[in-house]
N, C-alpha and C positions, 0 to 999 in steps of 0.2 A: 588356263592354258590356251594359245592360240590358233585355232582354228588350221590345218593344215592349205588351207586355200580359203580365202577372206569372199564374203559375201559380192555377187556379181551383179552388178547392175547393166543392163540392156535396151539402148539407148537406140528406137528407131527414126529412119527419117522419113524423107517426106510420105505423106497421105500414107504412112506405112501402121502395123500395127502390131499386137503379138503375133501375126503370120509370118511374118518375115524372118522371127526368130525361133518359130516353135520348133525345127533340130536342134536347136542349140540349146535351150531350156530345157527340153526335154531331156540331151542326154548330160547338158552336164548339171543338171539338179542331181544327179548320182552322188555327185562328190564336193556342190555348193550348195547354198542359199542362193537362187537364179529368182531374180527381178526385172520385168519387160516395164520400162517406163510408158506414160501414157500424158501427154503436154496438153491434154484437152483444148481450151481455146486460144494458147499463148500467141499471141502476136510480136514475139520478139523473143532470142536464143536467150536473155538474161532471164526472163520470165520461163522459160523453158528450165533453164537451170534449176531457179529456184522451185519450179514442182516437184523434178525430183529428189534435190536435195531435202523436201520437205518432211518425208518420211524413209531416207535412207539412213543405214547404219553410222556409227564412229567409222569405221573403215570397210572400204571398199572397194573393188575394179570395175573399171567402167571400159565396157566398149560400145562402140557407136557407130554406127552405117549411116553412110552420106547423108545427113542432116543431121543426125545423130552423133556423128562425128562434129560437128560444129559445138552442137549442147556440150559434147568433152570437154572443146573448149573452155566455155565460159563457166562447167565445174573447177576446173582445173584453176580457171584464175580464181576464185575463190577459197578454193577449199583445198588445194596442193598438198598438204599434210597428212587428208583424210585418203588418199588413192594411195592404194596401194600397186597399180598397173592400169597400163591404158591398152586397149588396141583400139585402130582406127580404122575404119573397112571402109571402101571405094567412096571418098569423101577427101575434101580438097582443104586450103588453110590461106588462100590468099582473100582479103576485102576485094567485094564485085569491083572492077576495072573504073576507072573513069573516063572520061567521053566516049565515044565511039561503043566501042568495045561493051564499056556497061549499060550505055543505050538498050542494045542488042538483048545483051543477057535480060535487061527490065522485057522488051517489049516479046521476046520471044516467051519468057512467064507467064504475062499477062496472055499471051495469046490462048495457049492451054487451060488457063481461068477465063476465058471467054466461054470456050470447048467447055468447060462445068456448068458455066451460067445457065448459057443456051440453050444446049441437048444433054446435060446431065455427067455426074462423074463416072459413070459407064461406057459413056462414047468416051471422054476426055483418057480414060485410061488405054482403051482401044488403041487411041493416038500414039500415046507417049510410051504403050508398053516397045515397042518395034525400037526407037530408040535407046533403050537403057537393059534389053535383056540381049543374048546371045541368038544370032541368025539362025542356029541351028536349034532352038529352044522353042522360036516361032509355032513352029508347026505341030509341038505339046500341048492339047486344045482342053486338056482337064489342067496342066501347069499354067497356062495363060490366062483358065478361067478362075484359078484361084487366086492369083494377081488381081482378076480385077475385081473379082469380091471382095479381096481386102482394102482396094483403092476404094470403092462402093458403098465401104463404112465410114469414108468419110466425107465431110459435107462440104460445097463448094467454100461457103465461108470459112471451116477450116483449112482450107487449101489456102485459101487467099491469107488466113494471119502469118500461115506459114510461110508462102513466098517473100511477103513481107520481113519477116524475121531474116533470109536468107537474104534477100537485098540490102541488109541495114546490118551484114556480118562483117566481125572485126579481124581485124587479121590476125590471124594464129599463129606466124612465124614464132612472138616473143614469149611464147607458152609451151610449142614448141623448143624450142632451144632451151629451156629450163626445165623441162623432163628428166628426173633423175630415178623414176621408178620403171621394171620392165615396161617395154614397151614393146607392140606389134605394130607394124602395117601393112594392112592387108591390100589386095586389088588383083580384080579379074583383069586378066590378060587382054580382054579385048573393050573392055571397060570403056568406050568415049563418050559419055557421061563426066564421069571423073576420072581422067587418063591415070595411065599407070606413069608416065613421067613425071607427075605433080606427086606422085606416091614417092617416088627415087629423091624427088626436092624434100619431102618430109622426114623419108627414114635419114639424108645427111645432116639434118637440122638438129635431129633427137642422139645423142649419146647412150651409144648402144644400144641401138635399137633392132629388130630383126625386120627385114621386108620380107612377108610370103605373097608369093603371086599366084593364083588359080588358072588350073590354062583353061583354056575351052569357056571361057568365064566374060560377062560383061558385068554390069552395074549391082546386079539382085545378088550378090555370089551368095548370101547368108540362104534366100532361097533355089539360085539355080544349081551350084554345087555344095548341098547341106555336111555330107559325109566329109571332105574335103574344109570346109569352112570350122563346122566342129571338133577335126582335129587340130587344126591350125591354133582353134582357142584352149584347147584343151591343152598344146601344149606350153599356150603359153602361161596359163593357171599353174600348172606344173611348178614352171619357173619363179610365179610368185612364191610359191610355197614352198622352193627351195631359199628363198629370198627372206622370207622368216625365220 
């Protein structure tokens, strides 16, 4: 008999790790089989793929937070059969720009992997956490710190396969628009990281798909609004399972 909600796969991105996820795992192992992937050295989103597909089920839901989101991607072109639903959370689906523009994007990277090299990935998270969490989040000095202890477990060489991988990403539109299983997309409202208009360009691409947005929310939403994020997924399990 089929499972009323099909095993869930949890797809982090960058320098991120099962902290990012642990609301979500935590409350919905209630009612799945919750799996936090782990891309160890991959220096490219296909290699990322294939780790996790390496020990996941016949079928399964995948979502994945901005990097993570990417890996969906290149499950999806592979293995489209085996998903049963996607969500996407504060993560984008265009290939980096070219000239100008993806200059920009390379060298502003690289500059943050300097920030690792130099003074370690404690100060480099320091940097970038102000960036990609909410304003009002700032000043949570145990929320901030656990940010950067989970940036802190990873190493700058890991940093670097990963920016790599995200420089060398393919565009997602055409996997996108061939989405025919529930879909989520998710994004914190104040998100400029991965804007919430690049979220509106993705929920019109996908067929039927739902956009949830977080208010009070930038880039972390998985960890800055947990209760809020895990019902959003929760209800969208639901839906798979009414989908069966």
């Amino acid at each position: 008999m089929t499972p009323r909600h099909p095993h869930l796969l949890l797809l982090p991105g960058l320098v991120c790790d099962d902290a990012i996820w642990e609301h979500q795992a935590r409350h919905l192992s209630k009612v799945t089989t919750v799996k936090i992937a782990d891309y160890g050295a991959s220096d490219s989103l296909e290699k990322m793929a294939q780790v996790v597909l390496q020990d996941a089920p016949e079928h399964f839901a995948i979502a994945g937070h901005s990097m993570g989101g990417r890996v969906a991607f290149e499950i999806l072109r592979r293995v489209p059969e085996r998903v049963a639903g996607v969500a996407l959370l504060d993560t984008a689906y265009r290939p980096r720009a070219t000239g100008e523009a993806g200059e920009r994007e390379r060298a502003n990277r690289f500059a943050l992997l300097d920030v690792a090299r130099s003074q370690g990935m404690r100060a480099m998270a320091r940097q970038w956490i102000p960036k990609i969490v909410h304003p009002d989040r700032l000043s949570d000095e145990a929320f901030i710190a656990s940010m950067v202890e989970m940036i802190d477990r990873k190493t700058a060489d890991i940093f670097a396969a990963q920016i790599n991988a995200l420089l060398e990403r393919r565009d997602g539109a055409p996997v996108l628009s061939s989405l025919r299983c529930p879909t989520m997309i998710l994004c914190g409202r104040e998100d400029l990281w991965s804007p919430l208009a690049g979220h509106r360009e993705m929920a019109a691409l996908v067929p039927q798909s739902k956009l949830a947005i977080i208010e009070n929310c930038a880039h972390m939403a998985p960890m800055e609004r947990p209760e809020e994020v895990t019902s959003a997924l929760r209800d969208w399990l639901n839906s798979l399972g009414q989908a069966h």
